[in-house]
C-alpha positions in Angstrom: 30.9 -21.5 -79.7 28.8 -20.8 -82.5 28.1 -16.7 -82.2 31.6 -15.4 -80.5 29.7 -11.8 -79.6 30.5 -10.3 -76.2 27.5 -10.3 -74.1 27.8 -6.4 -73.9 27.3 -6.4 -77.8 24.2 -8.7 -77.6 22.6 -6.5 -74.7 23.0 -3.4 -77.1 21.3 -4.9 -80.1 18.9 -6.0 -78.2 17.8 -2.7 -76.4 17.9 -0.9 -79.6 15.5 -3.1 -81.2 12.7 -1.2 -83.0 10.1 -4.3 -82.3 10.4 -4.1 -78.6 7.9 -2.1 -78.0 5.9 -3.2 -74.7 8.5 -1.9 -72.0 9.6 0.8 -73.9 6.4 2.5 -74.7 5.5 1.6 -71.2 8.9 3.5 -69.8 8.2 6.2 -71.9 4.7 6.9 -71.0 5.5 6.2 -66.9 8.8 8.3 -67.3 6.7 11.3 -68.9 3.6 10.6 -66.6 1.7 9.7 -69.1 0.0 6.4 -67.0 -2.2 7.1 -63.7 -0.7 3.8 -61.8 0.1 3.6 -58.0 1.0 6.3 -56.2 4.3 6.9 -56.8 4.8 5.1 -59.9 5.7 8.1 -62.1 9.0 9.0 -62.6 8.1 12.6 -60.7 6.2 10.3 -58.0 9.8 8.5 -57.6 11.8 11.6 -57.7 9.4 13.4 -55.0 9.4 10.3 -52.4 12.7 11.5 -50.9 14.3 15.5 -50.7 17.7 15.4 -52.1 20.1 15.2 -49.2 23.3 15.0 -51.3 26.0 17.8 -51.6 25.8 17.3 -55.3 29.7 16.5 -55.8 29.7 12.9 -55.8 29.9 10.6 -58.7 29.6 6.8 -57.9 31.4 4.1 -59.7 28.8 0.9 -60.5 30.0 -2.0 -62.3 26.7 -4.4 -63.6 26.1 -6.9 -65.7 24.3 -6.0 -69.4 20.1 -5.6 -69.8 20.1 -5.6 -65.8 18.5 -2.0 -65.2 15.2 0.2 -66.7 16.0 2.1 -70.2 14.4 5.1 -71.7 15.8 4.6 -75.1 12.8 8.0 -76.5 14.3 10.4 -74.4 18.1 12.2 -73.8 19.5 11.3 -71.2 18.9 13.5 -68.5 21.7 12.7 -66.7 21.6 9.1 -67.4 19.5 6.7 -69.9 17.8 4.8 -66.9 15.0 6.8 -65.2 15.0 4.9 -61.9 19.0 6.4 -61.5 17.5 9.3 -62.4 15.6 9.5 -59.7 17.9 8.8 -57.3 20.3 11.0 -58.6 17.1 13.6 -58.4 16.7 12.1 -54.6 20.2 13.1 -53.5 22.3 14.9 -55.6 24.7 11.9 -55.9 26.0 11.4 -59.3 26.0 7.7 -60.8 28.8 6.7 -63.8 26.5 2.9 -64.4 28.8 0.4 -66.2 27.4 -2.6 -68.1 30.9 -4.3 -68.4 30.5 -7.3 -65.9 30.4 -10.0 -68.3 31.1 -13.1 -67.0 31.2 -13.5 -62.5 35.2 -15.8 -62.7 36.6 -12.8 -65.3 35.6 -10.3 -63.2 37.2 -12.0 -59.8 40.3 -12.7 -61.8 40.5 -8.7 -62.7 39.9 -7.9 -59.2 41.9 -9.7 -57.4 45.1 -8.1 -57.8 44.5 -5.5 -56.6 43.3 -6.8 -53.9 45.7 -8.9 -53.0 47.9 -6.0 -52.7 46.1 -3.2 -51.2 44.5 -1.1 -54.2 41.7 0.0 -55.2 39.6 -1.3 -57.8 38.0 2.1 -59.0 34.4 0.9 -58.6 32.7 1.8 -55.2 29.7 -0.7 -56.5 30.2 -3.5 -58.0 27.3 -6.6 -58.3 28.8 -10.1 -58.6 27.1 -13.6 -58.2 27.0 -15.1 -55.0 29.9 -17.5 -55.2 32.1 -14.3 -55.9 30.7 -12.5 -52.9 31.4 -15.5 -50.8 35.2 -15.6 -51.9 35.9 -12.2 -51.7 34.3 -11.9 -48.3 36.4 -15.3 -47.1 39.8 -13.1 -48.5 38.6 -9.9 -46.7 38.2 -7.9 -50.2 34.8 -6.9 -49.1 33.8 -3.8 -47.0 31.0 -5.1 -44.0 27.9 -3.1 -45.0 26.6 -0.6 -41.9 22.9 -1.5 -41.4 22.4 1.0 -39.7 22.6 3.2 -43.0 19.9 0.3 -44.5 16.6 1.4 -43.1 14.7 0.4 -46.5 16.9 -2.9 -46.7 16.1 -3.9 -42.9 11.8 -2.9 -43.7 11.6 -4.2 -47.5 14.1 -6.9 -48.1 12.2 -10.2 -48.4 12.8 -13.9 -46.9 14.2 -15.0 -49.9 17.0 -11.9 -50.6 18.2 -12.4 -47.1 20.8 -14.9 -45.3 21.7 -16.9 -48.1 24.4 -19.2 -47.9 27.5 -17.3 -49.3 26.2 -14.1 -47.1 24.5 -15.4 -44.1 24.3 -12.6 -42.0 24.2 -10.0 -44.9 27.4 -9.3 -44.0 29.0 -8.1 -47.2 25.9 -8.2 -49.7 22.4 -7.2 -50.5 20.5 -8.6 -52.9 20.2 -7.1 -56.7 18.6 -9.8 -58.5 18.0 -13.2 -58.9 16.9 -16.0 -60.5 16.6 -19.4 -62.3 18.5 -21.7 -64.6 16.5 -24.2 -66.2 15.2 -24.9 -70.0 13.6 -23.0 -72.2 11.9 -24.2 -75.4 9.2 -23.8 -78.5 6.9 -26.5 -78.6 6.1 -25.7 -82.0 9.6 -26.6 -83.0 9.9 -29.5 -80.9 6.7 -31.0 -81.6 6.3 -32.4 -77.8 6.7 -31.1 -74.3 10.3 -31.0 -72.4 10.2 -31.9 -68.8 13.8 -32.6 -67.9 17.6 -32.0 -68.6 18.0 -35.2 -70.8 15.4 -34.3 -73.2 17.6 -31.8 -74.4 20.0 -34.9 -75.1 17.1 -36.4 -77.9 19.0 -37.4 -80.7 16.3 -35.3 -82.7 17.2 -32.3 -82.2 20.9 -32.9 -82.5 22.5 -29.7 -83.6 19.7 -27.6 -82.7 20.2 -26.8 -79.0 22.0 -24.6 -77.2 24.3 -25.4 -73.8 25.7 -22.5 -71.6 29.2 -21.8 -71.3 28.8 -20.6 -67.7 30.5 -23.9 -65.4 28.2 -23.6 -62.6 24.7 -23.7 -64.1 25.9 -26.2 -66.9 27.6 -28.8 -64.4 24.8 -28.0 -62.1 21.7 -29.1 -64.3 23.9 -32.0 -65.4 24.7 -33.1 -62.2 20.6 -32.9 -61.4 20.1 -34.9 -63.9 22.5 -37.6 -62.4 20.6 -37.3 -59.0 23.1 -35.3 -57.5 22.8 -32.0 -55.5 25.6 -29.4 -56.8 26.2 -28.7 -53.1 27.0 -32.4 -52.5 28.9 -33.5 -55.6 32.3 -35.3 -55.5 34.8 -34.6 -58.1 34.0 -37.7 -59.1 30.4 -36.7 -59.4 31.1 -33.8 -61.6 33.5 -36.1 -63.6 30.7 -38.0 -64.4 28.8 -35.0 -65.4 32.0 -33.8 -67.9 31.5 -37.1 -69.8 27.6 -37.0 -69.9 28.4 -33.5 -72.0 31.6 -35.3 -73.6 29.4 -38.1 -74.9 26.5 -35.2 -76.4 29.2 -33.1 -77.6 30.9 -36.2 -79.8 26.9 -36.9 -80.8 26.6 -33.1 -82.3 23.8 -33.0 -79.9 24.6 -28.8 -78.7 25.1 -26.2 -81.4 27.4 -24.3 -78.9 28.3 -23.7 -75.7 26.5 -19.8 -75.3 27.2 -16.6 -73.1 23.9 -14.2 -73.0 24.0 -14.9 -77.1 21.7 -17.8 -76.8 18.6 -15.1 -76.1 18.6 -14.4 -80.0 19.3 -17.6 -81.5 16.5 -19.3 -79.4 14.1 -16.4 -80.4 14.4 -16.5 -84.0 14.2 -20.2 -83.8 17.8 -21.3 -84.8 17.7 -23.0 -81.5 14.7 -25.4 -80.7 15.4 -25.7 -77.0 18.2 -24.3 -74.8 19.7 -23.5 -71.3 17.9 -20.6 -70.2 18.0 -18.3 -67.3 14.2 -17.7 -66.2 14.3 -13.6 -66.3 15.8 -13.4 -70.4 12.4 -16.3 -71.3 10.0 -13.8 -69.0 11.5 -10.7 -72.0 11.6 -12.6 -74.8 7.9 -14.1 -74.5 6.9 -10.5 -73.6 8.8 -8.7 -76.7 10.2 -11.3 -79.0 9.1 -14.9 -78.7 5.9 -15.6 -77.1 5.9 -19.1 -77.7 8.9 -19.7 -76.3 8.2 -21.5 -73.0 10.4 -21.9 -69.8 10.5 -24.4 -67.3 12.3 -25.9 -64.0 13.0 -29.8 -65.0 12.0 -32.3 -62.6 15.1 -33.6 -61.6 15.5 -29.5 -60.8 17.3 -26.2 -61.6 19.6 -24.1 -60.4 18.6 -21.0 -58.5 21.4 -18.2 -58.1 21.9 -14.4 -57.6 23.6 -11.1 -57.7 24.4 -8.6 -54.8 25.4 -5.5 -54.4 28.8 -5.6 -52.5 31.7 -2.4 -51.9 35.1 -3.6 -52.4 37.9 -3.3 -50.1 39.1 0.2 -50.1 36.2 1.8 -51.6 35.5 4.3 -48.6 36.3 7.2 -49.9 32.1 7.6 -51.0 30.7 4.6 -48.6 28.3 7.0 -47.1 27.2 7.5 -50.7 27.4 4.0 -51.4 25.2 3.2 -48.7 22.3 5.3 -50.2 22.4 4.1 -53.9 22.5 -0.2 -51.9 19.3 1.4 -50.1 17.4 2.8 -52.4 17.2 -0.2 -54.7 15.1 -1.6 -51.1 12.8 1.4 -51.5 9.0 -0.5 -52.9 8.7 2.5 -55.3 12.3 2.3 -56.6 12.0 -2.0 -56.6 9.1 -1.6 -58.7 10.1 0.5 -61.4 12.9 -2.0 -62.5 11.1 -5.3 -61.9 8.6 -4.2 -64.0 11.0 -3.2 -66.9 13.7 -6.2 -66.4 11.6 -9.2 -64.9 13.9 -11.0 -62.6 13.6 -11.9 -58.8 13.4 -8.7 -56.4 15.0 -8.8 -53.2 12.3 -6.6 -52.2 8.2 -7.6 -50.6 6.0 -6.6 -51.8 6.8 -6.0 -55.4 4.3 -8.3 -57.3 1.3 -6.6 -55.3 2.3 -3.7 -56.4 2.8 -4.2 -60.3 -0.7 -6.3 -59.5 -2.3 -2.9 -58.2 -0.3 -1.1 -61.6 -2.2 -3.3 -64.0 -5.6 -2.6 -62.2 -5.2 1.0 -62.7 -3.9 0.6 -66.4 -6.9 -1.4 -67.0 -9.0 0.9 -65.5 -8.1 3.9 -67.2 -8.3 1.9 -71.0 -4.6 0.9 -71.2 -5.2 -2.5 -72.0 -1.6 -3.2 -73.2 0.2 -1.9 -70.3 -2.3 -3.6 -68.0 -1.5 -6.9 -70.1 2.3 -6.5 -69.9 1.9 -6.4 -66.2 0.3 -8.7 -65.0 2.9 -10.6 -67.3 5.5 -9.5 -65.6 3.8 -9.9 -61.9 4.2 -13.8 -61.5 7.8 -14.1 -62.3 9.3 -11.1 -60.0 9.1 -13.3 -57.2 10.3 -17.3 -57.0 7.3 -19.4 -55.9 7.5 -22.2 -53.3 7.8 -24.7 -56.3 10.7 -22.8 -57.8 12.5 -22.8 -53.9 11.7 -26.5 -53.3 13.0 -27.4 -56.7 16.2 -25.7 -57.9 19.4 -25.8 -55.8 22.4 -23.5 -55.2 26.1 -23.7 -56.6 28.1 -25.7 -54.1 30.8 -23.9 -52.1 34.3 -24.2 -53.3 37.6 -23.9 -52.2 40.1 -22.0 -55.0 41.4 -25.9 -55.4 38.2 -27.5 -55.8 37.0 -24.7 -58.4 40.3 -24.9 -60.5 39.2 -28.9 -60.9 35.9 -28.2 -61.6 37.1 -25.7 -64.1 39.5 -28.1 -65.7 37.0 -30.9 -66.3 34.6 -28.2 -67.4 37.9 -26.8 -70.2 37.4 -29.8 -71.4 33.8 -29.7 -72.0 34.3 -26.8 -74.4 36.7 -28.1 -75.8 34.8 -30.8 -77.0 
């Protein structure tokens, strides 16, 4: 890999960034009141949507991946750096300790899992892993069942899409954080044409100059698309045939690396012509670092994927607690101040109108930037009906079949 920086590193450097200046002028002036949008889109607005019902002595554990939540980088934090916590710590008097150290979904299942296996607790009583993690920790009962009946916002808000997915059918375990795509992104400038599909990533003319991702399932999953192959269907001999597709590009020097979250900078500064991209990082960097950058679904498809809020076995000593923080993220008001800071799918409806009816009433009271960040962001907080026809889940693995897949992919890397 060609930039060995944790993805925790990468996400710091990037909020920090003096030349991002759309969301954060934006969550500074919404934080402070500063913008007359919807009705409760001010940070006070949040805050005064529920009384605090908390006894003000409980401090929840969250584990999250990096660049995944709302910053106000102008002000102290007040308790925290992200306003929507705030506000629910405001709400109910519940304490949150937010943790940006889950940096990769098989890592954090391996750390996990000993515990686990033997009856101890893992010292988070959050934690938000991908979907195949939910589904094998559910399978190896290392998952507390969620109590709806402590879910009002999650049973009125939660939309088609965020609910009865195939490692969670019946919501069992999970709700929805955030989702999205896996597909390419690209700047035609660089290029000097249009990309459409996997294999022109493969043109001998930009050898050296793209970037792969070192994550297994999306990079075996938009090979095996480009074979004609559904990830949920393929054989091992299927996703053999995918290893020596990238075997073949690796001995060409078609991939500059392999990349974690590190490809965001390298394909915004142009190192990188095209790349691997997941659909939420394009939707920031066009919006604060890249506009050029484009991002698309091939046509032989992309991979579509998630993370979920899940309580691990033996976190019950704050479930109650837990309960409200999984709830509140269902709350419209709550929803809408991350999407419109972070730009990934919602699991909630009705987001998109909303950030629709914020623009209007930026626009209408002469904030033309903030109006034209929204309406941005709008579109791409929600997966269209081409994006569901056209990208696929990761298939469903045994421990066996995933230590193969695993293997082959070792050897991909190694390459």
């Amino acid at each position: 890999m060609s930039d060995q920086r944790s993805r925790i590193e990468i996400a710091i450097e990037r909020a920090l960034r003096q030349d991002r200046i759309s969301r954060r002028n934006f969550l500074g002036q919404t934080a402070k009141g500063g913008v007359a949008l919807g009705a409760l889109m001010t940070l006070p607005g949040l805050i005064a949507a529920c009384s605090p019902s908390g006894s003000g002595s409980v401090t929840l554990e969250w584990l999250n991946w990096p660049a995944y939540i709302d910053i106000d980088e102008e002000s102290a934090p007040n308790p925290t750096n992200y306003p929507s916590i705030n506000a629910f710590i405001a709400q109910t008097g519940i304490g949150v300790n937010y943790n940006e150290g889950l940096l990769d979904n098989a890592d954090f299942y391996h750390q996990v899992q000993p515990d686990l296996s033997n009856g101890n607790k893992t010292g988070w009583d959050l934690v938000t892993p991908g979907g195949w993690v939910v589904q094998r920790m559910a399978d190896l009962d290392y998952l507390e069942p969620l109590d709806h009946s402590k879910l009002p916002n999650w049973t009125a808000n939660a939309a088609d899409w965020a609910k009865g997915n195939w490692y969670d059918p019946e919501n069992t375990h999970s709700a929805w954080w955030q989702g999205g795509t896996t597909g390419i992104a690209y700047d035609p400038a660089l290029t000097e044409r249009e990309l459409t599909k996997f294999d022109d990533l493969l043109d001998p003319a930009f050898a050296g100059r793209v970037g792969a991702f070192s994550d297994m399932r999306d990079m075996f999953g938009l090979t095996l698309l480009s074979l004609g192959v559904e990830p949920a269907n393929a054989t091992i001999d299927d996703v053999t045939a995918a290893q020596q597709k990238l075997v073949t590009a690796n001995d060409a020097g078609q991939f500059r690396g392999y990349y974690d979250n590190s490809y965001y900078d390298a394909l915004a500064a142009g190192d990188l012509v095209a790349s691997v991209a997941w659909s939420g990082d394009i939707t920031q960097m066009r919006l604060a670092d890249n506009p050029n950058v484009q991002f698309i679904i091939p046509e032989d498809g992309g991979m579509r994927w998630s993370d979920n809020m899940a309580i691990a076995k033996g976190s019950t000593e704050h479930i109650d607690e837990t309960h409200q923080l999984i709830d509140y993220w269902y709350s419209l008001d709550a929803a809408v101040l991350l999407s419109e800071y972070i730009g990934y799918f919602s699991g909630v409806a009705g987001v998109k109108d909303r950030i629709l009816e914020d623009a209007s009433a930026a626009r209408d009271a002469g904030d033309n930037e903030t109006a034209d960040y929204l309406e941005a962001i709008a579109p791409v907080v929600e997966p269209s009906e081409d994006q569901l026809a056209n990208t696929y889940p990761d298939k469903q693995m045994s421990e066996d079949e995933d230590q193969q897949w695993s293997d082959l992919f070792l050897e991909v890397l190694g390459g």
